[in-house]
C-alpha positions in Angstrom: 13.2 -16.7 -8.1 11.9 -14.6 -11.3 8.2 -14.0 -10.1 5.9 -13.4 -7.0 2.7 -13.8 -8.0 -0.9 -14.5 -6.3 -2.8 -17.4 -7.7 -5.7 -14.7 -8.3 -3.1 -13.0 -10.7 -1.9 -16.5 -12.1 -5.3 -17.6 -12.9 -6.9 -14.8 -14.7 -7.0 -14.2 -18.5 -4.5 -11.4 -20.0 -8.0 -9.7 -21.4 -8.8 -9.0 -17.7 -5.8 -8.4 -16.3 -5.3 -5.5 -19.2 -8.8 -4.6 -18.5 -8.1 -3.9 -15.1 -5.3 -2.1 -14.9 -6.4 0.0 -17.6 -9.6 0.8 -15.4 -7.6 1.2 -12.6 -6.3 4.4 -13.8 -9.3 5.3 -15.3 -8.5 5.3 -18.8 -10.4 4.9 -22.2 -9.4 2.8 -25.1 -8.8 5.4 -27.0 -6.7 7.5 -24.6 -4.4 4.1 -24.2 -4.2 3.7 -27.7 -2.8 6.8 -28.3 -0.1 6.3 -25.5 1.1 3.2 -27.1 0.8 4.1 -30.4 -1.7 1.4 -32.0 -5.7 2.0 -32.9 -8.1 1.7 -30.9 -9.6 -1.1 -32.5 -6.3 -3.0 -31.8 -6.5 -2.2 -28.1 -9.9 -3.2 -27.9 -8.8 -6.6 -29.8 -6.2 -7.0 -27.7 -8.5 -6.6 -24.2 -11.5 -8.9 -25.9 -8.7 -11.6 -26.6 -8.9 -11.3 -30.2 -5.4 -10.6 -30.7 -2.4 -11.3 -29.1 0.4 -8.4 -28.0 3.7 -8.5 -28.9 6.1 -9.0 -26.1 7.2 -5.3 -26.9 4.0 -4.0 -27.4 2.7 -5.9 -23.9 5.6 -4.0 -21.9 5.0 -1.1 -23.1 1.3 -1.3 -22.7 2.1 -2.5 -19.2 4.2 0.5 -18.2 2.2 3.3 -20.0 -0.4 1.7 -17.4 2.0 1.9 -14.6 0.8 -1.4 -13.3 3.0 -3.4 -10.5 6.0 -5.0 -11.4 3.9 -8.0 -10.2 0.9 -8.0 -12.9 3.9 -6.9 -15.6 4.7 -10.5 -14.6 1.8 -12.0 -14.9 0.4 -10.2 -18.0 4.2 -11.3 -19.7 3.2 -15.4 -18.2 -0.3 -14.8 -19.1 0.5 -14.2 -22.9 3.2 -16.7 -23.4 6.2 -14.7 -22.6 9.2 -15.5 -20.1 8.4 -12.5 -16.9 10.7 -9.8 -17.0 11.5 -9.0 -13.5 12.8 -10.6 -10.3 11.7 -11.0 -6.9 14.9 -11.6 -4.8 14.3 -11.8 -1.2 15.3 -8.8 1.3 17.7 -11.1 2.6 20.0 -11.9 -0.8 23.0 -9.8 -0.6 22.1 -8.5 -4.3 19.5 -6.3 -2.2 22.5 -5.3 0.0 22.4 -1.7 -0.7 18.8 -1.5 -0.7 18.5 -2.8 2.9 21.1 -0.6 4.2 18.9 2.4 2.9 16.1 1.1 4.6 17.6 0.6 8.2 19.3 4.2 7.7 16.0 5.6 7.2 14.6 3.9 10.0 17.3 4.6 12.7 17.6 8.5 11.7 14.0 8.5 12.4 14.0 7.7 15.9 12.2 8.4 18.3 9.8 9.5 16.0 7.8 6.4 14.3 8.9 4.3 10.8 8.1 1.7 9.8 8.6 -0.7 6.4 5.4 -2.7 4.4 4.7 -4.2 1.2 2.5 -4.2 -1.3 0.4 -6.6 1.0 0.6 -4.1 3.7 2.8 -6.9 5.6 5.2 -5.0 8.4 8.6 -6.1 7.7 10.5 -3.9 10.3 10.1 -0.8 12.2 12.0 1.2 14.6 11.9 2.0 18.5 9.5 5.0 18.1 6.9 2.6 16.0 7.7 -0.3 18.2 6.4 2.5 21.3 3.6 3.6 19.2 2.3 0.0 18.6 2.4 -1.1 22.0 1.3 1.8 23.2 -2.0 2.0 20.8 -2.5 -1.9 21.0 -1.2 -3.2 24.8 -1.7 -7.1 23.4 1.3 -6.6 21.3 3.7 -6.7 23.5 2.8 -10.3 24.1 3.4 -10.8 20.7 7.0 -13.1 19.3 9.3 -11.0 17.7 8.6 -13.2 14.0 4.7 -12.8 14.2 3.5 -11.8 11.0 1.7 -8.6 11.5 -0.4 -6.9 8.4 -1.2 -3.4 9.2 -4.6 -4.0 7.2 -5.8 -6.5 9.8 -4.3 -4.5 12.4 -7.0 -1.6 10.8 -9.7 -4.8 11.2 -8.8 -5.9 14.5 -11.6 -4.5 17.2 -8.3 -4.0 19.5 -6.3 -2.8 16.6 -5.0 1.2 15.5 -8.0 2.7 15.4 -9.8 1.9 18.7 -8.0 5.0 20.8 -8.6 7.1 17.3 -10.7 9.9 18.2 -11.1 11.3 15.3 -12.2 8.3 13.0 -15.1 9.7 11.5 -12.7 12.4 9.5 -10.0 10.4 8.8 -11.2 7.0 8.2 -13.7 7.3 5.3 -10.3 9.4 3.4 -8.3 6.6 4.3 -10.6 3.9 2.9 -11.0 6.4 -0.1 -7.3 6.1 -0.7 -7.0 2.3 -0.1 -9.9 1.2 -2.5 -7.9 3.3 -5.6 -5.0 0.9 -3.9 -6.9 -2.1 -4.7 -7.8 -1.6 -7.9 -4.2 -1.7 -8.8 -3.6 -4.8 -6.4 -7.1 -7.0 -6.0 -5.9 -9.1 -3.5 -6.1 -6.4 -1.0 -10.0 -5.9 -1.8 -11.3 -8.2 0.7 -9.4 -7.0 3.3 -10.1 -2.9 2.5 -13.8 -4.2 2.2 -13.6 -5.7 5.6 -12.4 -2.1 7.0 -15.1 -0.2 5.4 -17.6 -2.7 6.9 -16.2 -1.8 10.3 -15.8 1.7 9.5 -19.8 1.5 8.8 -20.3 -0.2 12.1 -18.1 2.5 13.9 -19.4 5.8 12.6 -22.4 5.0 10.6 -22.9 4.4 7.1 -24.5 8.0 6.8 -20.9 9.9 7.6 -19.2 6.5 5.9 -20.3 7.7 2.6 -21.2 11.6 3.1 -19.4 13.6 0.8 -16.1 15.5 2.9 -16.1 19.0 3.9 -13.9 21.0 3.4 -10.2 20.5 4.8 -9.7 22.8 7.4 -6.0 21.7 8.1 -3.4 21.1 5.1 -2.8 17.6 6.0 -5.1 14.7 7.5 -4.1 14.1 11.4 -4.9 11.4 13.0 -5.4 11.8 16.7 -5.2 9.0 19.6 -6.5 9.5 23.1 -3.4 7.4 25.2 -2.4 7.1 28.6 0.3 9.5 28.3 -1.9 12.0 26.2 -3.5 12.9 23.0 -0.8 11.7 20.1 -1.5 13.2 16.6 0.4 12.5 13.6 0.7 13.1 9.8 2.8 10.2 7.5 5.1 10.6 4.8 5.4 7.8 2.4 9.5 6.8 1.0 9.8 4.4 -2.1 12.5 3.3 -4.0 13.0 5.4 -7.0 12.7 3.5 -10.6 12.6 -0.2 -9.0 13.8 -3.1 -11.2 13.0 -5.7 -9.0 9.0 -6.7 -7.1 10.2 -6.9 -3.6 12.3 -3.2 -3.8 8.9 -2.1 -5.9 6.3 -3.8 -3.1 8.5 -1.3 -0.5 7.0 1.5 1.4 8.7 3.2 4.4 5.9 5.3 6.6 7.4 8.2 8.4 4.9 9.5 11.2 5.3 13.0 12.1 4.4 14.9 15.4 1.6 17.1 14.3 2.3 19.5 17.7 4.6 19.9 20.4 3.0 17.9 22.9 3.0 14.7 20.8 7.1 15.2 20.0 7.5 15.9 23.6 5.5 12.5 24.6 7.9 10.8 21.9 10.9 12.4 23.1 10.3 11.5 26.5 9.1 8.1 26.4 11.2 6.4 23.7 14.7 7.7 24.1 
């Protein structure tokens, strides 16, 4: 398998797609040009559809952007060219190495919560202390087969889902729908989904504080805080990624390691998971 691709991606013209992730990171013409080393006026040929890239040109372009191994793909299909990168599954022994990192990190985590997603925010694994913390946050999980597909997006959605026990929504979610729209500019499929959130964020705390400018951090890091049966939980999350990726499913891979933000959260953790 060479390519994962959305039909979104598939289906739109190379123009756009360029367009995009050239927007994405908030770049003119002019700056790109310079990065690649043509004119401007080629660049802006290139984006209108006047002109078509050179398969060496088009990678380059495409990594000067920084865009998803993904779109690489899909800009390379889009303009003629064979894709450049694979998309082995997790499973193929090729990835052997790769998945043995993973579960290390996971298992030297515990009790402590970490868990594994995708580009599409899809959970692929996670250990005992995020297994507790799921549960514990959303009771109706526990019901759930051990192959449901879970996306942590809808699990943001969901009027049962993470941030029901939040108590502290109103600092924490308008900074984390900040951070997830500049995610789907990069990835579009996610936009319906992060719209969705900041719908319910609007509902929750008002569209006043939804798009008030933030105050001044008080704290170095942004803690969410829960109110549980066992306590108030608050966290901060580190984010692990494989270093110069080759292939789209080791790119799409993000580990999340939640932190206790104060003692009484690692003793909860400590006490209840091991």
């Amino acid at each position: 398998m060479w390519f994962n691709l959305t039909m979104n991606e598939l289906t739109h013209t190379l123009p756009i797609t360029l367009q995009r992730a050239r927007k994405s990171r908030r770049l003119s013409q002019l700056e790109l040009s310079l990065r690649v080393g043509v004119s401007q006026r080629h660049v802006s040929f290139v984006e209108s559809g006047r002109a078509r890239p050179s398969r060496e040109l088009l990678m380059t372009w495409l990594h000067e952007l920084d865009t998803p191994l993904a779109v690489r793909n899909a800009a390379l299909l889009q303009a003629g060219y064979a894709p450049a990168y694979g998309a082995a599954p997790l499973t193929d022994p090729v990835l052997a190495q790769a998945n043995e990192a993973l579960d290390q990190l996971l298992q030297a985590h515990d009790p402590t919560p970490a868990l594994i997603i995708d580009a599409q925010w899809n959970l692929l694994r996670m250990n005992r202390g995020a297994r507790w913390l799921a549960v514990t946050l959303m009771p109706w999980m526990a019901d759930l087969a051990n192959d449901t597909p879970i996306n942590l997006l809808d699990m943001l959605i969901h009027p049962d889902g993470v941030t029901k026990l939040m108590v502290n929504l109103a600092e924490v979610g308008p900074t984390h729908l900040s951070h997830l729209r500049a995610e789907a500019a990069a990835q579009p499929s996610l936009t319906p989904k992060v719209e969705a959130f900041a719908a319910m964020l609007g509902a929750r705390i008002g569209s006043r504080k939804l798009h008030a400018s933030p105050l001044r951090a008080t704290m170095p890091l942004l803690t969410p805080r829960y109110a549980t049966e066992f306590g108030e939980l608050t966290f901060f999350s580190m984010f692990t990624t494989f270093g110069t990726p080759q292939d789209i499913t080791l790119a799409s891979l993000r580990v999340e390691h939640m932190f206790p933000a104060d003692e009484a959260t690692r003793a909860i953790l400590e006490a209840q998971v091991r």
